[in-house]
C-alpha positions as CSV (number, residue, x, y, z in Angstrom):
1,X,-1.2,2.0,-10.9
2,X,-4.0,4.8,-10.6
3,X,-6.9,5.3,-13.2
4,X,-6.6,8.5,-14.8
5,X,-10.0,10.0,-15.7
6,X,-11.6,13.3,-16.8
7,X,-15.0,14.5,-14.4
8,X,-17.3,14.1,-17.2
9,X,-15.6,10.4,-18.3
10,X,-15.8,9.8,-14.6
11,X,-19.6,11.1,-14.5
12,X,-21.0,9.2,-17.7
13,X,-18.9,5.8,-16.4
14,X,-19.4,6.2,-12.4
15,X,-20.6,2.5,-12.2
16,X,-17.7,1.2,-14.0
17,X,-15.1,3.3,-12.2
18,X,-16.7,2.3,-9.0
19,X,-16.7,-1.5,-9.9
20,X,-12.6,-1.3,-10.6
21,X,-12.1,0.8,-7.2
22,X,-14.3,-2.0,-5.5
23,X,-13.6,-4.8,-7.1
24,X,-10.0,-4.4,-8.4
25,X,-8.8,-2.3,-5.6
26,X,-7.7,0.2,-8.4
27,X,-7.6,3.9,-7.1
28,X,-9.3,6.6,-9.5
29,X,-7.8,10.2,-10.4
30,X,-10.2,12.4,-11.4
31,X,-8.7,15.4,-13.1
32,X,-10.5,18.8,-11.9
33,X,-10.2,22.7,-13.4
34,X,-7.1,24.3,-12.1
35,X,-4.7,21.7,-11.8
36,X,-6.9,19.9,-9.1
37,X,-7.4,16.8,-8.8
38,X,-9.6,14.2,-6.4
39,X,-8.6,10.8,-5.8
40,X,-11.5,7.8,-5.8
41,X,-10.5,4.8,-3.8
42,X,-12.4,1.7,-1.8
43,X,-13.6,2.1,2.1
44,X,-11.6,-1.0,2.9
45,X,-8.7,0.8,1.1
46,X,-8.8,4.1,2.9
47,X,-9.8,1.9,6.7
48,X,-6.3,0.4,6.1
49,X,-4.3,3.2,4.9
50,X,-6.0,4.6,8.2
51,X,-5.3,1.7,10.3
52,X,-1.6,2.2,9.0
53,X,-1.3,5.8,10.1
54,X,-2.3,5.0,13.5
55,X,-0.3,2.1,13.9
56,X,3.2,2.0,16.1
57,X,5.7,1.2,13.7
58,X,6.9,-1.6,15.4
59,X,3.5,-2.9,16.5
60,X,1.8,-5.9,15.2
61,X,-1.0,-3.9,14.0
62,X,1.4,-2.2,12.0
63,X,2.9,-5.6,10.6
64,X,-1.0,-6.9,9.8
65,X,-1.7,-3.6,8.2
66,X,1.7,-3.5,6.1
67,X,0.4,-7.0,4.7
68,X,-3.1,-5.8,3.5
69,X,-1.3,-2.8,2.0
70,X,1.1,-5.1,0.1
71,X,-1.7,-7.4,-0.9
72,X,-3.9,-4.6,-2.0
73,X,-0.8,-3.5,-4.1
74,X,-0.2,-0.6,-3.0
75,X,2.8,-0.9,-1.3
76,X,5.5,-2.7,-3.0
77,X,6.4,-6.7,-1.5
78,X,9.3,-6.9,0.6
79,X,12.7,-7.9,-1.7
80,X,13.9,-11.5,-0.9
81,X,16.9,-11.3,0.6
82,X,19.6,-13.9,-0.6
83,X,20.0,-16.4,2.4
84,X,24.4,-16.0,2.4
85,X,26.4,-17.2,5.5
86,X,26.9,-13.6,6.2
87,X,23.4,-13.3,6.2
88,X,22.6,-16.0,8.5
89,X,25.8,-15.1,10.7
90,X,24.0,-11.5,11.6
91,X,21.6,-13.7,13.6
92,X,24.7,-15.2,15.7
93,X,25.3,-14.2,19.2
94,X,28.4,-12.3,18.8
95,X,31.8,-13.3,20.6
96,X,32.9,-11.3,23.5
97,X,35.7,-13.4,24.6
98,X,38.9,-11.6,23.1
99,X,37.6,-8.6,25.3
């Protein structure tokens, strides 16, 4: 979840903002006149988020950059799925024969 901030909170704390977008991953709001805001986040952070733009969807890039994202938490993890037999039967080969 995003740090909220003011721009003079943000000024006289920099180094500590900087350290939790660094070291934390976190992502910094910084609330601006006129209903503005700018957003503060890590150069690995915005390479991936970059590296996910540009990525096929169904490309392994995109798979390897999904996984950072999800690491860096900021996409959510992939739900488990419960392993049922209808599960495991939407892998089977399906049977043409009574055609």
């Amino acid at each position: 979840m995003p740090i909220a901030s003011t721009q003079s909170d943000f000024r006289n704390h920099i180094k500590d903002y900087l350290d939790k977008v660094n070291d934390e991953n976190q992502t910094v709001l910084i609330a601006r006149s006129n209903q503005r805001a700018a957003a503060v986040i890590s150069q690995e952070q915005l390479n991936t988020l970059l590296e996910a733009v540009n990525a096929k969807e169904d490309s392994l890039d995109y798979a390897i950059t999904r996984d950072k994202l999800i690491e860096m938490h900021i996409l959510p993890d992939d739900p488990i799925v419960e392993p049922t037999d209808d599960y495991w039967n939407s892998f089977k080969p399906k049977d043409n024969s009574n055609q």
